[in-house]
NUNUDREN-88891 format. One record per residue (C-alpha): residue number from 1; residue in one letter; z, y, x. Coordinates in steps of 0.02 Angstrom, whole numbers. Layout:
+-----+--------+--------+--------+--------+
: num : residu :     c3 :     c2 :     c1 :
+-----+--------+--------+--------+--------+
: NUM :      A :      Z :      Y :      X :
...
+-----+--------+--------+--------+--------+
***
This chain:
+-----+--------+--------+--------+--------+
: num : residu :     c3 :     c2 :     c1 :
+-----+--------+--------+--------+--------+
:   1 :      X :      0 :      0 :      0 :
:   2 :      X :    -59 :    180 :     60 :
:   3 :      X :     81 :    297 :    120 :
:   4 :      X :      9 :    408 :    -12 :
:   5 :      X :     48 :    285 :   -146 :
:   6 :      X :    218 :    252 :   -106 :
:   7 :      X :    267 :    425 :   -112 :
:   8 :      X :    187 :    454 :   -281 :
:   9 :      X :    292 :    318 :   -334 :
:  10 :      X :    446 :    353 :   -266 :
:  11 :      X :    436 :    548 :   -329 :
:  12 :      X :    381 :    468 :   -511 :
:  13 :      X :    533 :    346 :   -512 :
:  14 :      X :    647 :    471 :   -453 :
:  15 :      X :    587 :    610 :   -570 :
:  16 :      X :    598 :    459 :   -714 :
:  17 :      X :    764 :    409 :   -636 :
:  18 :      X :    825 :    603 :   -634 :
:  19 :      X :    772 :    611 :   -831 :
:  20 :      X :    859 :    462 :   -897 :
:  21 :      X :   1024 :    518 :   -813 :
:  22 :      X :    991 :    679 :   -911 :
:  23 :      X :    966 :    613 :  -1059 :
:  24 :      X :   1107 :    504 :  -1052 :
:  25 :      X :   1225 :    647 :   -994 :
:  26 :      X :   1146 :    734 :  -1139 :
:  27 :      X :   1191 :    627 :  -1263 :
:  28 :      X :   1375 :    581 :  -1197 :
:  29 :      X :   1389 :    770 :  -1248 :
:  30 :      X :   1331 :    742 :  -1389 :
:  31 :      X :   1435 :    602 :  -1432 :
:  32 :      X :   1583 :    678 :  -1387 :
:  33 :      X :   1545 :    860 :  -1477 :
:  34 :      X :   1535 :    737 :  -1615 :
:  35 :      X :   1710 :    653 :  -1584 :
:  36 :      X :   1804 :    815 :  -1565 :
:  37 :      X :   1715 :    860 :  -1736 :
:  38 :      X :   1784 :    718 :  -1793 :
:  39 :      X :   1944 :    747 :  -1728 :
:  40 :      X :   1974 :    898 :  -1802 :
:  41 :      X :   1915 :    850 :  -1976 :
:  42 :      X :   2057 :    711 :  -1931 :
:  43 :      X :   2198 :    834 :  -1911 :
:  44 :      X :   2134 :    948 :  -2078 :
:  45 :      X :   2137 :    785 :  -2184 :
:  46 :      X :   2307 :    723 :  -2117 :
:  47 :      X :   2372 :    915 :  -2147 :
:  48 :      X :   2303 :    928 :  -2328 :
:  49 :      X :   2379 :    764 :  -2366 :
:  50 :      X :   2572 :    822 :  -2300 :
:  51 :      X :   2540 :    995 :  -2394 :
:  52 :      X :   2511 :    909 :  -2569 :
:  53 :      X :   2650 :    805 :  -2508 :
:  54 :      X :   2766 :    935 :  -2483 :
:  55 :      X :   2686 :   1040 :  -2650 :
:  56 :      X :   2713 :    883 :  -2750 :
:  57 :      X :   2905 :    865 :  -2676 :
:  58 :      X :   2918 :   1050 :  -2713 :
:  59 :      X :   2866 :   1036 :  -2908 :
:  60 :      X :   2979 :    888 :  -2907 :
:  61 :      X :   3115 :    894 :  -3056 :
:  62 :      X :   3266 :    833 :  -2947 :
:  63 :      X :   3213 :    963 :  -2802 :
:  64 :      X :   3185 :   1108 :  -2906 :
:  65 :      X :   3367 :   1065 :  -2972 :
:  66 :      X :   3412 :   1064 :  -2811 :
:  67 :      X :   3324 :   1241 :  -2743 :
:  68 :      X :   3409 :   1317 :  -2911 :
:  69 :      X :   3584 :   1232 :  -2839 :
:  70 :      X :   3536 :   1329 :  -2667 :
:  71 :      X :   3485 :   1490 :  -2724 :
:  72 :      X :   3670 :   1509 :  -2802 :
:  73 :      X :   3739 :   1479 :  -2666 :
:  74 :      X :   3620 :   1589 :  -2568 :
:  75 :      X :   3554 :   1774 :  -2593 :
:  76 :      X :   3374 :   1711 :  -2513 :
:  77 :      X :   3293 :   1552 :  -2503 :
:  78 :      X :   3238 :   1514 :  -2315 :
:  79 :      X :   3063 :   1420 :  -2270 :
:  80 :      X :   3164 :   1263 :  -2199 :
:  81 :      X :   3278 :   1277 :  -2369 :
:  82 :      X :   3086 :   1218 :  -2466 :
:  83 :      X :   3007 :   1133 :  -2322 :
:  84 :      X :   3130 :   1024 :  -2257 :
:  85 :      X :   3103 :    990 :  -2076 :
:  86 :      X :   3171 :    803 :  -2058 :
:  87 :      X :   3029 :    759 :  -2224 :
:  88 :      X :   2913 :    871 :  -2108 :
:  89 :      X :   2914 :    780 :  -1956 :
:  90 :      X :   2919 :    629 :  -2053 :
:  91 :      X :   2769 :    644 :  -2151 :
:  92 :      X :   2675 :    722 :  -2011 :
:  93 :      X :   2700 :    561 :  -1900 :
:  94 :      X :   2644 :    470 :  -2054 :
:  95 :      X :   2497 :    551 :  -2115 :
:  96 :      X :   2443 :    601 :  -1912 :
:  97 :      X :   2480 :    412 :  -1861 :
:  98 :      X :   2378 :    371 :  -2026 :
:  99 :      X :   2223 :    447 :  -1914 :
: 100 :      X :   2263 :    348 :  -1765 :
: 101 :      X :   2323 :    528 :  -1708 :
: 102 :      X :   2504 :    492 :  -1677 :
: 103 :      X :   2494 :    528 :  -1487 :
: 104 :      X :   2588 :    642 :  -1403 :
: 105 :      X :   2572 :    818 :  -1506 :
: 106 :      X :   2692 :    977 :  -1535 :
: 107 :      X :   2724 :   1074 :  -1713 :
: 108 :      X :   2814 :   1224 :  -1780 :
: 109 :      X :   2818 :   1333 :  -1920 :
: 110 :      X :   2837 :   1522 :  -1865 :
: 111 :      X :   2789 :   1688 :  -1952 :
: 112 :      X :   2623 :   1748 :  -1875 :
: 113 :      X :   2677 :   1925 :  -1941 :
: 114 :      X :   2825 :   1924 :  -1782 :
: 115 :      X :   2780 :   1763 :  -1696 :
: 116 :      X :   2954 :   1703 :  -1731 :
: 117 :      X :   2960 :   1521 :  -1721 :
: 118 :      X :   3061 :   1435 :  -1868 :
: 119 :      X :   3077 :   1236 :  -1855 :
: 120 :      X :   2986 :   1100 :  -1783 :
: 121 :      X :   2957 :   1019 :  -1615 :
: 122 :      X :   2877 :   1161 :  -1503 :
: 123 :      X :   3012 :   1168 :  -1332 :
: 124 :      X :   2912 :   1257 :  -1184 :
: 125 :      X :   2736 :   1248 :  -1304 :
: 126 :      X :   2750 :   1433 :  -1403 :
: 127 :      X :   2597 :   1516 :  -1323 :
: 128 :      X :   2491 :   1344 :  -1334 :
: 129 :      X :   2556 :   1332 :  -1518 :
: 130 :      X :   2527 :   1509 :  -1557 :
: 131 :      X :   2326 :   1482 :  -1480 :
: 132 :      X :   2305 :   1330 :  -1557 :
: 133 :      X :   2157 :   1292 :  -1650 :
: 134 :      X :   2220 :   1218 :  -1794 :
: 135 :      X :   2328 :   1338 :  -1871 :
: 136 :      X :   2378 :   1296 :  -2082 :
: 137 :      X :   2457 :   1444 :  -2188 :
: 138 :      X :   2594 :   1365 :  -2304 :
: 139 :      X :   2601 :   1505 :  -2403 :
: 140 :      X :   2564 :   1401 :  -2540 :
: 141 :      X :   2728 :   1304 :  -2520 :
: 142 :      X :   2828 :   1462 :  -2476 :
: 143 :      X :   2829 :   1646 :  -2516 :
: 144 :      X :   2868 :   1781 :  -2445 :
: 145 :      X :   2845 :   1799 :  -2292 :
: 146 :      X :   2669 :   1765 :  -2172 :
: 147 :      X :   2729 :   1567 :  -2140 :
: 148 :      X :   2600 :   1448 :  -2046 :
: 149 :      X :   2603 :   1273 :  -1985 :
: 150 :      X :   2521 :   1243 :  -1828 :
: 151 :      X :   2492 :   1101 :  -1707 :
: 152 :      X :   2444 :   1057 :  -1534 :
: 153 :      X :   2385 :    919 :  -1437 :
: 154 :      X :   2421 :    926 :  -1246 :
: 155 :      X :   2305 :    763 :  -1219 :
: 156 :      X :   2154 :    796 :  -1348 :
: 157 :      X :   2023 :    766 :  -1232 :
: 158 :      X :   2122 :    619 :  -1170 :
: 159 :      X :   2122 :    535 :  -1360 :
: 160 :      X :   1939 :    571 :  -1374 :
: 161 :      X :   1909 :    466 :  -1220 :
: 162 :      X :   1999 :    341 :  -1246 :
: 163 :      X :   1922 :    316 :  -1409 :
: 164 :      X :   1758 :    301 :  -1342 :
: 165 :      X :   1799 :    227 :  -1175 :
: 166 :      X :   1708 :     68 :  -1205 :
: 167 :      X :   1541 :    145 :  -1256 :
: 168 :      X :   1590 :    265 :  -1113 :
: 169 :      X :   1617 :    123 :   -968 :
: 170 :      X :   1445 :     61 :  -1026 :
: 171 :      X :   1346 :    203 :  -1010 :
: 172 :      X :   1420 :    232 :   -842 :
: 173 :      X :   1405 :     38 :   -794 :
: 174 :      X :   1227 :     43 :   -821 :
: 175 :      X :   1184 :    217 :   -752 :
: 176 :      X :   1268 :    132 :   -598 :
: 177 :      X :   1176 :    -26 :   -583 :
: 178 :      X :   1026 :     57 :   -635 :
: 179 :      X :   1040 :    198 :   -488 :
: 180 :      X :   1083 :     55 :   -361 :
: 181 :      X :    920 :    -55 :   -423 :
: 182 :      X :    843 :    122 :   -403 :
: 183 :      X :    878 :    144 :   -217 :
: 184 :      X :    862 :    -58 :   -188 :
: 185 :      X :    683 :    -44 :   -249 :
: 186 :      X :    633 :     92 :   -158 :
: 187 :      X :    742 :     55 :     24 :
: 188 :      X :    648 :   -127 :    -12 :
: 189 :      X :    466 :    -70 :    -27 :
: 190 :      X :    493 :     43 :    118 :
: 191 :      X :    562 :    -93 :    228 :
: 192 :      X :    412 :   -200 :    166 :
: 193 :      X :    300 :    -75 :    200 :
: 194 :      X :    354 :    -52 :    381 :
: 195 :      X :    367 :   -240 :    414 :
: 196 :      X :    199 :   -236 :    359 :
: 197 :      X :    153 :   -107 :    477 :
: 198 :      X :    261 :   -201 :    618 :
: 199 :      X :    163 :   -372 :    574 :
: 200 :      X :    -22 :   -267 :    584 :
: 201 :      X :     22 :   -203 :    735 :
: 202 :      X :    103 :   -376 :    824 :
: 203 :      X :    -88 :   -444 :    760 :
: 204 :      X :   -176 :   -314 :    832 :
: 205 :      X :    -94 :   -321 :    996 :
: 206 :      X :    -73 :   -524 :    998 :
: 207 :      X :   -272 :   -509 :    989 :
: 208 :      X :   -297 :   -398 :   1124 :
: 209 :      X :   -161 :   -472 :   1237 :
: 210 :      X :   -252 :   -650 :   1202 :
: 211 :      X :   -440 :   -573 :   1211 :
: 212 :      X :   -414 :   -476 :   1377 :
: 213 :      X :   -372 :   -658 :   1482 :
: 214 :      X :   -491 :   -749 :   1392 :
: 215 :      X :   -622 :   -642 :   1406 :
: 216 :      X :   -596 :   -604 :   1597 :
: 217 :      X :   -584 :   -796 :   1621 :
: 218 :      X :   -746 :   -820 :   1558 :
: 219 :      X :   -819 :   -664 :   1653 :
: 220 :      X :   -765 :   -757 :   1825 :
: 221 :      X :   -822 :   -917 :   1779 :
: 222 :      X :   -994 :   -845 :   1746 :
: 223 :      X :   -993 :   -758 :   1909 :
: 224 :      X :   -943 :   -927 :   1989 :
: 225 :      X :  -1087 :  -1022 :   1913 :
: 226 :      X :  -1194 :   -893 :   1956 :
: 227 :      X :  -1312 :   -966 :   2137 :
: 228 :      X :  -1281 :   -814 :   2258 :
: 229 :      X :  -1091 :   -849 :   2240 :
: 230 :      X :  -1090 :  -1051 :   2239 :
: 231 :      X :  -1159 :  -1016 :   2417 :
: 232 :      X :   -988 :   -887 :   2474 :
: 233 :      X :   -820 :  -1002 :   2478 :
: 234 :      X :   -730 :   -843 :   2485 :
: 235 :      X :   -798 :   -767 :   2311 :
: 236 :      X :   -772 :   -921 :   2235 :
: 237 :      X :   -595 :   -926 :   2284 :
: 238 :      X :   -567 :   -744 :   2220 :
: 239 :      X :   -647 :   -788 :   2058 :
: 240 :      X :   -551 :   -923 :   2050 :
: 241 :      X :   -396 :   -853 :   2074 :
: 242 :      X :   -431 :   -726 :   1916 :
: 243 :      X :   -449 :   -875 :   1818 :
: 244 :      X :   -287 :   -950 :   1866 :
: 245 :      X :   -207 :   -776 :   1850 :
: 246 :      X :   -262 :   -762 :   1666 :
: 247 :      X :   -221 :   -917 :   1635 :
: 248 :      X :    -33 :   -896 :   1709 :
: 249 :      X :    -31 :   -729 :   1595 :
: 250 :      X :   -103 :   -834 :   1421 :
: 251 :      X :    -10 :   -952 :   1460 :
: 252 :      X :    171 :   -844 :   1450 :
: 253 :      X :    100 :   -754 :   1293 :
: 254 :      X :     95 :   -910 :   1199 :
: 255 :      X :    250 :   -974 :   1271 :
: 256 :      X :    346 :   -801 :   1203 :
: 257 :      X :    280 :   -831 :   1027 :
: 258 :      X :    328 :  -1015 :   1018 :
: 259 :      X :    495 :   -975 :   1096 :
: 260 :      X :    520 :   -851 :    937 :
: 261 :      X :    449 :  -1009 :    813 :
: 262 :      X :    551 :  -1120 :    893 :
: 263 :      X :    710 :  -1022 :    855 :
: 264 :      X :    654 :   -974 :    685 :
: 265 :      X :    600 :  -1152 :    637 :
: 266 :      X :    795 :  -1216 :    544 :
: 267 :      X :    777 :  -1378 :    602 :
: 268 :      X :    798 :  -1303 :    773 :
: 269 :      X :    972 :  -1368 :    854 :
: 270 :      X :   1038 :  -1305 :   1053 :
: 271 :      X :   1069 :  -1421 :   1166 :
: 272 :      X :   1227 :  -1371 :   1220 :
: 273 :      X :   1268 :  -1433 :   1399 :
: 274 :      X :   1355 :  -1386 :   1577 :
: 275 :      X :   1255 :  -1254 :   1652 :
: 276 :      X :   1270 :  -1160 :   1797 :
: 277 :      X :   1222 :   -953 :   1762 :
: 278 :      X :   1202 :   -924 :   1989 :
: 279 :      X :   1074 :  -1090 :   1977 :
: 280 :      X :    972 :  -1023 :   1824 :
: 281 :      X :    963 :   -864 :   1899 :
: 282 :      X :    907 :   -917 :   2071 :
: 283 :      X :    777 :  -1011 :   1970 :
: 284 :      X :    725 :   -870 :   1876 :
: 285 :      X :    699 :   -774 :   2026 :
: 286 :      X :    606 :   -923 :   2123 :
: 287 :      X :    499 :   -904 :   1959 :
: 288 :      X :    434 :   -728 :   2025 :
: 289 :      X :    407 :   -743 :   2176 :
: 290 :      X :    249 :   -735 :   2191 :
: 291 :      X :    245 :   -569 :   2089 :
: 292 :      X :    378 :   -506 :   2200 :
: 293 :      X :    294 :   -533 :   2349 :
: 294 :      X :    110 :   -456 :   2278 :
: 295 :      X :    208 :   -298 :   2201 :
: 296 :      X :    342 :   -274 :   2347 :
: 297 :      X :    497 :   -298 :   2207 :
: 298 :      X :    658 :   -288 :   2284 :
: 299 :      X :    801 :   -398 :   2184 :
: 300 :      X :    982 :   -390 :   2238 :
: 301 :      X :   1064 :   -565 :   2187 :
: 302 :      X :   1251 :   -528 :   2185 :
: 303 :      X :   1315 :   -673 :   2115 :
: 304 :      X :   1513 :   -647 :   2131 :
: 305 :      X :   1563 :   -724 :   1962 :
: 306 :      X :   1702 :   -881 :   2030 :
: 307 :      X :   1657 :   -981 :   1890 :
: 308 :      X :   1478 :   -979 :   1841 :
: 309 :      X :   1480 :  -1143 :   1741 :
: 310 :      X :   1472 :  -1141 :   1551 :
: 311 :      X :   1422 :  -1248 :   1400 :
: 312 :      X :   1239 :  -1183 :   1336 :
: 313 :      X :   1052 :  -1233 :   1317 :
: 314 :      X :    994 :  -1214 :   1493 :
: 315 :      X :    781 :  -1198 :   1430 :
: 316 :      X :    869 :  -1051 :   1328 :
: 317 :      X :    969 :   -959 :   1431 :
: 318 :      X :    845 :   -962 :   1591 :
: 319 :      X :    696 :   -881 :   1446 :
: 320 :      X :    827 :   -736 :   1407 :
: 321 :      X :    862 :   -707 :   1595 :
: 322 :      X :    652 :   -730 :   1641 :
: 323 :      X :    621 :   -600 :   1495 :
: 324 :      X :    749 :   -477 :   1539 :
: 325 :      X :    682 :   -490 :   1714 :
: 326 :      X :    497 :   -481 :   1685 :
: 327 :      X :    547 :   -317 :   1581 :
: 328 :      X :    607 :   -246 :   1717 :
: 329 :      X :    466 :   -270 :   1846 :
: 330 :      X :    349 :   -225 :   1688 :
: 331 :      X :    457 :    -80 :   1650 :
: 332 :      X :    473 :     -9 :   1840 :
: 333 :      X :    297 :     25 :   1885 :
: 334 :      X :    337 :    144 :   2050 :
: 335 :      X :    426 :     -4 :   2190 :
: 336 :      X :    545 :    -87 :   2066 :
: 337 :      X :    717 :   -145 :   2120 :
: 338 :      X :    814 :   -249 :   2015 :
: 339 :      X :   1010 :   -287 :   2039 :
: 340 :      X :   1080 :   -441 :   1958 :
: 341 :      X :   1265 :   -454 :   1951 :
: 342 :      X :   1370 :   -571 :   1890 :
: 343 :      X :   1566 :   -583 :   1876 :
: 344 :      X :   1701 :   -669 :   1759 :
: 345 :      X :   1805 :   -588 :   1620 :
: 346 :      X :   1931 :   -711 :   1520 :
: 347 :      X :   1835 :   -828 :   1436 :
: 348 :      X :   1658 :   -808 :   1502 :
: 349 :      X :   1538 :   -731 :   1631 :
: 350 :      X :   1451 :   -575 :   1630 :
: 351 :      X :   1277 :   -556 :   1714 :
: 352 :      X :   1192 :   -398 :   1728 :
: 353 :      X :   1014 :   -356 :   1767 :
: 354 :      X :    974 :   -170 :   1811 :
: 355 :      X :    817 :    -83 :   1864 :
: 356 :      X :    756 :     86 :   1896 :
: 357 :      X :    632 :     92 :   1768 :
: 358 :      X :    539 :    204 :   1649 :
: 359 :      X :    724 :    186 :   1538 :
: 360 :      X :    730 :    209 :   1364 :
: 361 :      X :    755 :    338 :   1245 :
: 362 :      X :    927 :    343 :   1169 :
: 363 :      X :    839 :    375 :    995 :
: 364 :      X :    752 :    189 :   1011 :
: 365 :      X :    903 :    101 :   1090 :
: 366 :      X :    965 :     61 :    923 :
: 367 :      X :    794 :    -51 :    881 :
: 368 :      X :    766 :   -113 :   1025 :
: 369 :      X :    825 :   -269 :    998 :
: 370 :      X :    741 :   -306 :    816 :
: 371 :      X :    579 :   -427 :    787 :
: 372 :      X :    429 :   -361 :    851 :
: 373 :      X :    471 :   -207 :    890 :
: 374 :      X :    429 :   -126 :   1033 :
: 375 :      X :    478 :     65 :   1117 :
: 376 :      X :    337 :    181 :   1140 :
: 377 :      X :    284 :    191 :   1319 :
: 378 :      X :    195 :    352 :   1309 :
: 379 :      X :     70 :    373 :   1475 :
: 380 :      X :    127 :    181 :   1525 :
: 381 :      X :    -27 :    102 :   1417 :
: 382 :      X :    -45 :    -40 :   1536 :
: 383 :      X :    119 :   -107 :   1490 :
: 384 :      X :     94 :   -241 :   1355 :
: 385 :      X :    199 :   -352 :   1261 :
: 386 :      X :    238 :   -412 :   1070 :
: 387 :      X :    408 :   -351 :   1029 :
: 388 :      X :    480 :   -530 :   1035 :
: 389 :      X :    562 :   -539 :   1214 :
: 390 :      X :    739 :   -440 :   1181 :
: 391 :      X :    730 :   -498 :    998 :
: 392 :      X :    735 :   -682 :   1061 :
: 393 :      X :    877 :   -636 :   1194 :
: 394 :      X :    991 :   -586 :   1069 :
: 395 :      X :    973 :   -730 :    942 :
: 396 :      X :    985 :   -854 :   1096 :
: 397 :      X :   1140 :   -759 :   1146 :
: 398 :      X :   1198 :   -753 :    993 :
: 399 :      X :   1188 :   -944 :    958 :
: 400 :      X :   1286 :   -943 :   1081 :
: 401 :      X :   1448 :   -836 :   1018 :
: 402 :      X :   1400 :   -696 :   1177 :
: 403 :      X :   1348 :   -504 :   1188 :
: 404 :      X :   1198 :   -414 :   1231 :
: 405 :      X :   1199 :   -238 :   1239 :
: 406 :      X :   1095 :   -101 :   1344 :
: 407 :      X :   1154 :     55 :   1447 :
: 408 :      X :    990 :    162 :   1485 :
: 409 :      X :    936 :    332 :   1506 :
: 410 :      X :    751 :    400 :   1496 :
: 411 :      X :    684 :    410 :   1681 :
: 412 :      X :    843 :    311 :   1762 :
: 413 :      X :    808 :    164 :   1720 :
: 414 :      X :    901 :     14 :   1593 :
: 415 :      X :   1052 :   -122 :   1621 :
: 416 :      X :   1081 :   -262 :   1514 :
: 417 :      X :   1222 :   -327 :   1497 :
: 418 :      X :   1259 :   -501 :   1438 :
: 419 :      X :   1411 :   -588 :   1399 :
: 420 :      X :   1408 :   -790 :   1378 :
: 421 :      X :   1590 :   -874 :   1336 :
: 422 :      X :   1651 :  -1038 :   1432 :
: 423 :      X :   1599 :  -1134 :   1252 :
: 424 :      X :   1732 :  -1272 :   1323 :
: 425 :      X :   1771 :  -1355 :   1150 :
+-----+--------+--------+--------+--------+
***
């Protein structure tokens, strides 16, 4: 898929993405505009009901009897002498709990004319009570006097929620998994997309790296063949000699790849035996010579570890050591020196294998050691590879419980490190 494409898609998800958010943010507002409606018309219903309560207890044969009674007794009839406070806060809990409203909520009846507060349950809540939205004149129930009934609830918004927390979780439940499926999607067909990228490039290298040999091969062996040279021993053996060389050099490029197939292939198992790290790396090194001589590579063996011997797959361990190696003769174009190093920490040996390379940028350090990928070289186009050699290191050193890391710096050149444990049991 075009780079073109992708973007399209991910700004057309996104802006899809952005609106359904909206819209569900929209009509959670909605939702709960509707509930606080709701809520209100609650606390009118439940008030209505205790005011024809308290009219009906008012008209009430045995209470008038009783008011008459009072108002001997008394030169003025009080608001708490006709609404009782004890049948107020009764009937309040009732009728409010009625409404699945009997939560946490203050009253009091107090003259608006003076803000005097009369009765009820208000301690520390006067200015809330006396802003409160519902506010219910009793003047009905008692005259004279500018007498109203008013409530508030500290935790409305709290009730509200908790009324419609299920619906609520599930809205937010899906908006979640749907945002993480979101970014899944799209981190997904970006990682595809530059595997895919990785894998075109690996093919288009792997062809050159295998058409270069071959086709040099078969340039010498025509010039062999050819009458002039048959007759000149000398140009024979030159020619011959760039055959063998190409062949060496095919040869190792296949032998990377199956290395990597080998590994990847689950059936694969280690043969774990005694190994000696100072023998594989003299063998390593015996490997090169011939390169070492023909390029004038200096390598430092300092082999101090006391006890080099370990449990792991010898085949293995000597194809981390010849890659890391080879990287650093390909990597040091200008008379390469390599130092390997190896000493003993508790439980294991440590080799390290330095050069004074091209380095590599601190930006590319974290990737360097991921499939096929490989760190731009800039000017350095004659160094070749598939991005498999440090990728196979670290899953062979990895099978093997150890470390792998890098210290480098552009220009300075690059030391890996490597860990491997004793492996005893």
């Amino acid at each position: 898929m075009k780079k073109k494409a992708i973007v399209f898609i991910v700004i057309l998800t996104s802006i899809s993405l952005l609106g359904i958010v909206l819209t569900q943010l929209y009509w959670v507002k909605k939702a709960m505009d509707l509930k606080e409606e709701l809520f209100d018309n609650s606390v009118r219903i439940a008030i209505k009901s205790v005011s024809n309560q308290l009219m009906d207890n008012k008209n009430d044969s045995v209470f008038q009897q009783y008011l008459y009674d009072l108002s001997c007794r008394k030169p003025r009839l009080d608001v708490t002498d006709v609404i009782i406070p004890k049948m107020l806060d009764s009937l309040l809990n009732r009728e409010l709990g009625s409404m699945s409203l009997d939560d946490n909520y203050y009253y009091a009846i107090y003259n608006k004319a003076n803000s005097r507060f009369i009765s009820g349950n208000y301690d520390g809540k006067q200015e809330e009570l006396l802003d409160s939205h519902f506010q219910f004149s009793v003047a009905s129930i008692y005259r004279p006097g500018d007498y109203y009934l008013s409530i508030y609830f500290p935790a409305k918004r709290s009730i509200m929620l908790r009324q419609m927390e299920i619906w609520l979780l599930l809205a937010v439940f899906f908006l979640v998994v749907l945002i993480i499926s979101f970014f899944y999607v799209i981190s997904t067909i970006l990682k595809q997309k530059k595997i895919s990228e990785m894998k075109t490039d690996f093919i288009n290298n792997m062809t050159h790296e295998f058409k270069t040999p071959l086709a040099t091969s078969h340039l010498a062996t025509e010039m062999i063949l050819r009458s002039e040279i048959l007759k000149n021993p000398e140009r024979i053996k030159k020619y011959a000699k760039v055959i063998l060389d190409e062949n060496i050099r095919l040869q190792g490029q296949v032998e990377q790849i199956l290395q990597i197939a080998t590994l990847e292939n689950s059936k694969q198992r280690f043969k774990m035996k005694k190994a000696n790290i100072h023998t594989i790396l003299e063998l390593v090194v015996e490997s090169l010579e011939l390169r070492i001589k023909e390029h004038n590579i200096k390598i430092n063996l300092r082999l101090e570890a006391k006890n080099p011997q370990i449990i792991a797959d010898r085949v293995h361990v000597m194809n981390v050591f010849y890659n890391l190696v080879d990287n650093a003769i390909k990597y040091s174009p200008e008379k390469p020196k390599i130092d390997i190093k190896t000493w003993n920490t508790k439980g294991g040996v440590h080799i390290q294998i330095k050069d004074n390379g091209i380095g590599i940028d601190l930006q590319y350090q974290k990737n360097i050691f991921k499939n096929l990928y490989r760190v731009p070289t800039g000017n350095l186009h004659e160094v070749r590879g598939f991005g498999l050699g440090l990728y196979y290191a670290k899953t062979v050193i990895d099978q093997h419980n150890g470390r792998i890391g890098l210290e480098s710096e552009l220009g300075k050149g690059s030391a890996f490190d490597v860990y491997l444990p004793y492996n005893k049991e």
